[in-house]
C-alpha positions, 0 to 999 in steps of 0.5 A: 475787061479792060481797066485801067492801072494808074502807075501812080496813086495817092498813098492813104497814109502820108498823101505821097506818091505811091508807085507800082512796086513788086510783083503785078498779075493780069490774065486769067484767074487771080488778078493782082497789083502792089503800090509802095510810097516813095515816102513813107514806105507805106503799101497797097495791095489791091487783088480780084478774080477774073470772073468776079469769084470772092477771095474768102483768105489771104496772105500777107508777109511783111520784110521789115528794114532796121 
């Protein structure tokens, strides 16, 4: 499968600019990619297998800067 991943996408929340941010997984298995607003500091997570198998679970983990 050859998609495209746009390094910058408009962020839902403040309609800023959101870049790749984090750790991004392409290959075999779970395929995964992060954007974080220059903004807002907003995130989007976006995952899917490669053979198209349902993610049932997941995980997220929040650091929060005070």
């Amino acid at each position: 499968m050859n998609n495209y991943i746009p390094p910058t996408i408009k962020c839902f929340w403040c309609n800023g600019k959101m870049t790749i941010g984090g750790p991004t997984h392409m290959g075999s298995g779970l395929n995964d990619v992060s954007y974080f607003c220059c903004d807002c500091g907003g995130i989007a997570h976006f995952a899917c297998y490669e053979d198209k198998q349902p993610i049932k679970t997941f995980k997220v983990e929040y650091n929060v800067a005070y």
